[in-house]
VMD Tcl script that builds the backbone (N, CA, C; Angstrom):
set m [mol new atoms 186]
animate dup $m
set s [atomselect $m all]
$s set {name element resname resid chain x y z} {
  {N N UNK 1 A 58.194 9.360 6.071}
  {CA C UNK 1 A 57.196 9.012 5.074}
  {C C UNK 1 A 56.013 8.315 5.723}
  {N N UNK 2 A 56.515 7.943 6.745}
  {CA C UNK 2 A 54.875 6.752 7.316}
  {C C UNK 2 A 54.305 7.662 8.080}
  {N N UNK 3 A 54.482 9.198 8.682}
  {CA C UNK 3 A 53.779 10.023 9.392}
  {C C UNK 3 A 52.759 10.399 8.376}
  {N N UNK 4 A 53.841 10.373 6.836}
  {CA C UNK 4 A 52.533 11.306 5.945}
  {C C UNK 4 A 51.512 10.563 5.809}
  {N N UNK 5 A 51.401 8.876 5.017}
  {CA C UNK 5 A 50.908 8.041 5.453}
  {C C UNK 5 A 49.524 7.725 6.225}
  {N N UNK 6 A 50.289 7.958 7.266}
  {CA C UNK 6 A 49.501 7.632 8.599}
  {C C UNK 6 A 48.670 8.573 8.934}
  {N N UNK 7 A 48.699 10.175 8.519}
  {CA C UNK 7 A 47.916 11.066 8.276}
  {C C UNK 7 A 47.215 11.110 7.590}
  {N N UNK 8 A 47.379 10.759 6.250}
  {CA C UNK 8 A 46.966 10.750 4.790}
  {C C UNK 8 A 44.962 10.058 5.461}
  {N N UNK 9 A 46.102 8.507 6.194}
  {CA C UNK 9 A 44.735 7.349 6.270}
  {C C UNK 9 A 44.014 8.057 7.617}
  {N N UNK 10 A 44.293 8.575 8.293}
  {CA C UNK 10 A 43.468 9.072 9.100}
  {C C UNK 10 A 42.684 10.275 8.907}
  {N N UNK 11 A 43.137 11.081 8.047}
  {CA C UNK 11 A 42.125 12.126 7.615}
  {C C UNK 11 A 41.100 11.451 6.741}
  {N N UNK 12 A 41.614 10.491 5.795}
  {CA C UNK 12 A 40.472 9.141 5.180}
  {C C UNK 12 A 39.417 8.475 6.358}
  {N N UNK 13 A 39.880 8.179 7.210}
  {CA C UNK 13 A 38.962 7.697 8.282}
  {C C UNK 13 A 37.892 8.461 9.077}
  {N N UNK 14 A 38.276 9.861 9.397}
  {CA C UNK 14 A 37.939 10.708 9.984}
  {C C UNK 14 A 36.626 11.216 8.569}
  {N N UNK 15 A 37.160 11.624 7.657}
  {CA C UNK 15 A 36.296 11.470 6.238}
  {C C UNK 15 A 34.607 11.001 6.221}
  {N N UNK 16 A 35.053 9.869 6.815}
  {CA C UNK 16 A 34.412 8.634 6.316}
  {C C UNK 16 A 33.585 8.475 7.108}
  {N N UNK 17 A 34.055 8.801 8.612}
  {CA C UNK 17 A 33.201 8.366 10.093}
  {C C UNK 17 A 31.941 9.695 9.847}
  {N N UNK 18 A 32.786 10.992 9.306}
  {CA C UNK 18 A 31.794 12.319 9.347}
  {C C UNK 18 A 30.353 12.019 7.946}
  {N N UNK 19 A 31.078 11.190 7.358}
  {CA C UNK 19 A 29.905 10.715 6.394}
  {C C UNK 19 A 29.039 9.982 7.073}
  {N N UNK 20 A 29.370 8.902 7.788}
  {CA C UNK 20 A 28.114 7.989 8.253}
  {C C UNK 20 A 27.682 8.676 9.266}
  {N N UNK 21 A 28.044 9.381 10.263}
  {CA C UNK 21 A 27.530 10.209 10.870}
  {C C UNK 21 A 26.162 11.249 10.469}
  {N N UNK 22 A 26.782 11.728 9.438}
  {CA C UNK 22 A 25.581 12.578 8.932}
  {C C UNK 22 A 24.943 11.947 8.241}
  {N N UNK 23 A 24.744 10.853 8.061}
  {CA C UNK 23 A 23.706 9.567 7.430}
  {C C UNK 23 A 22.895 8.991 8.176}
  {N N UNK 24 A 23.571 8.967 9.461}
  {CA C UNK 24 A 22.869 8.401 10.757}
  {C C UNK 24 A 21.683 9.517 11.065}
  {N N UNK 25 A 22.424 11.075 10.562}
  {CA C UNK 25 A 21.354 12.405 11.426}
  {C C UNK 25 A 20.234 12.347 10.469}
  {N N UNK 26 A 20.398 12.112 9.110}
  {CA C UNK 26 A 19.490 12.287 8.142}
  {C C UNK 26 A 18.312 10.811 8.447}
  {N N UNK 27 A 19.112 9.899 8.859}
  {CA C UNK 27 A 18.347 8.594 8.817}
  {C C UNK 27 A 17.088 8.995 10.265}
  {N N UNK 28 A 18.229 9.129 10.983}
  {CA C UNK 28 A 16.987 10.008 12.236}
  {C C UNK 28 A 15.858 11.194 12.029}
  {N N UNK 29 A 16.089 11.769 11.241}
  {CA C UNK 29 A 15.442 13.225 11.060}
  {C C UNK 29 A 14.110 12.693 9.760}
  {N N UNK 30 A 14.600 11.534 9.321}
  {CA C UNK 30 A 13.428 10.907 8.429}
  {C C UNK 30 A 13.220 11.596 7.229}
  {N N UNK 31 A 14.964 11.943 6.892}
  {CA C UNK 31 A 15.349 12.545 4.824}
  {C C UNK 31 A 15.652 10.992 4.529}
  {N N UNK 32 A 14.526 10.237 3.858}
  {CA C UNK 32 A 14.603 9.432 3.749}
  {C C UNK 32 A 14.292 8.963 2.088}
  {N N UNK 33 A 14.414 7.983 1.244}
  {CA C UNK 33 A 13.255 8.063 -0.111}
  {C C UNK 33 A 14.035 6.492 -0.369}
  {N N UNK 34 A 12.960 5.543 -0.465}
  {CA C UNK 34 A 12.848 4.347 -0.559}
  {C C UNK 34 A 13.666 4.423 -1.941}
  {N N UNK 35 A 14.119 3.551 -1.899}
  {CA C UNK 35 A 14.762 2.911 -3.510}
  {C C UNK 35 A 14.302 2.582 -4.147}
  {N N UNK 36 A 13.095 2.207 -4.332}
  {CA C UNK 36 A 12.293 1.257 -5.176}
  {C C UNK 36 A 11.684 3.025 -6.392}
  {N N UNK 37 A 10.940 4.142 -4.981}
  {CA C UNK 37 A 11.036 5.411 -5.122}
  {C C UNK 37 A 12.528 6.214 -6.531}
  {N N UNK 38 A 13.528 5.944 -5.742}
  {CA C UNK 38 A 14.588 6.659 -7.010}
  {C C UNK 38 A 14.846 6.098 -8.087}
  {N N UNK 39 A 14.797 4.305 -7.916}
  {CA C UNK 39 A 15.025 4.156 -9.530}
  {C C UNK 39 A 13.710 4.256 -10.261}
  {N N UNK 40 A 12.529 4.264 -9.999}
  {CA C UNK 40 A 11.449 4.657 -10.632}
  {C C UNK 40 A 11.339 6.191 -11.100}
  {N N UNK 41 A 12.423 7.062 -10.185}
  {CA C UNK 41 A 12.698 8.327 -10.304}
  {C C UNK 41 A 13.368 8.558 -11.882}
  {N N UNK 42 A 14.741 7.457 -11.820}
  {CA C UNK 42 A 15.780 7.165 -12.690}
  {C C UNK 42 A 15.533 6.719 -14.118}
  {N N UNK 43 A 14.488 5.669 -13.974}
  {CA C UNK 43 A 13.325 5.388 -15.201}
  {C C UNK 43 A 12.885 6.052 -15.878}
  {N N UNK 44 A 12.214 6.554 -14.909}
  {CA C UNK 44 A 11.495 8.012 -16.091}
  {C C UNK 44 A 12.319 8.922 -16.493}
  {N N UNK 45 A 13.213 9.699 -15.866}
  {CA C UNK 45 A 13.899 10.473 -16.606}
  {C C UNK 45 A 14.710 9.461 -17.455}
  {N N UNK 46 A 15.141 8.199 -17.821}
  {CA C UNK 46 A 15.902 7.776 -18.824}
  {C C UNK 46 A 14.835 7.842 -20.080}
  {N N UNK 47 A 13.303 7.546 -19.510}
  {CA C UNK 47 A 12.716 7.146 -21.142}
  {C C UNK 47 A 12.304 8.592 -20.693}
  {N N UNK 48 A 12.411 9.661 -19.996}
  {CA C UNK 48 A 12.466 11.521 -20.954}
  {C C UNK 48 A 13.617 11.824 -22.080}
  {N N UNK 49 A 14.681 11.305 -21.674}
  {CA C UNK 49 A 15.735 11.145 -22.188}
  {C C UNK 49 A 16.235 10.337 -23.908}
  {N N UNK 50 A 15.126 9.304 -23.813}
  {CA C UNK 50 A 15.254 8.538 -24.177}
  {C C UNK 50 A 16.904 7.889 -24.345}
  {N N UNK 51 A 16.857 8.195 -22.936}
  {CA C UNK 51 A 18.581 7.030 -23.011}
  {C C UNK 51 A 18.365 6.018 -23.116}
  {N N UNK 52 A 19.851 4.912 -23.837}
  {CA C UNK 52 A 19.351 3.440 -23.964}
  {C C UNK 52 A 19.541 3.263 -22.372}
  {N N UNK 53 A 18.901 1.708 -22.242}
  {CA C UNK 53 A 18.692 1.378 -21.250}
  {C C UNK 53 A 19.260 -0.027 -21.419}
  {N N UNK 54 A 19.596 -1.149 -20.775}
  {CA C UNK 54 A 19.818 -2.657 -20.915}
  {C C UNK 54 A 18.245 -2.919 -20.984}
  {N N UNK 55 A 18.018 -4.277 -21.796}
  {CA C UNK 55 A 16.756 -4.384 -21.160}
  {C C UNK 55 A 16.249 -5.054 -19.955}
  {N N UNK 56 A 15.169 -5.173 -19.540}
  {CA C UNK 56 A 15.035 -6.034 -18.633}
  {C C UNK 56 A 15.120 -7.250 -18.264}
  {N N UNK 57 A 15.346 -8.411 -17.839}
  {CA C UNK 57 A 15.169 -9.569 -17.424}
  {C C UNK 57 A 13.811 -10.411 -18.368}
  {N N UNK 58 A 13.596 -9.908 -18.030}
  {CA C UNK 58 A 12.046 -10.327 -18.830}
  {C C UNK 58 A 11.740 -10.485 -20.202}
  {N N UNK 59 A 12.059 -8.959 -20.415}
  {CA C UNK 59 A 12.101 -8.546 -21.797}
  {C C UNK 59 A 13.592 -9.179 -22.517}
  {N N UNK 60 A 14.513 -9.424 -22.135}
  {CA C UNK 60 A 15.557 -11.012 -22.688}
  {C C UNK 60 A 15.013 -12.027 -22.926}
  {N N UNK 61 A 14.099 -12.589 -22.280}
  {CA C UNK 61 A 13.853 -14.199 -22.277}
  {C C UNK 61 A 13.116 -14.239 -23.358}
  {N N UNK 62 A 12.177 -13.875 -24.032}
  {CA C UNK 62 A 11.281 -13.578 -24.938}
  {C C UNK 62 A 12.172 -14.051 -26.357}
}
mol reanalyze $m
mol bondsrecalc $m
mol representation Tube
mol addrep $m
């Protein structure tokens, strides 16, 4: 049982290393898009949507 295990977590690891890896190639190759960029992305399509949203910080204190 601890071979399966021990396989199980190493194909998890191996997984995981091939992810940051190809994060590292993309980070090099400059596929990049600021965050500030996607949730402003995320914004607008919520009010296309008109999904609720929480409100803001701001818009609470009021």
């Amino acid at each position: 049982m601890s071979d399966v295990a021990s396989d199980s977590a190493q194909r998890q690891t191996i997984a995981l290393l091939n992810i940051l890896a190809l994060g590292s190639s993309e980070i090099a190759q400059g596929k990049l898009t600021a965050a500030a960029n996607v949730f402003g992305e995320l914004d607008r399509l919520d009010k296309e949507d008109g999904a609720w949203r929480p409100p803001m910080r701001s818009e609470r204190q009021r």
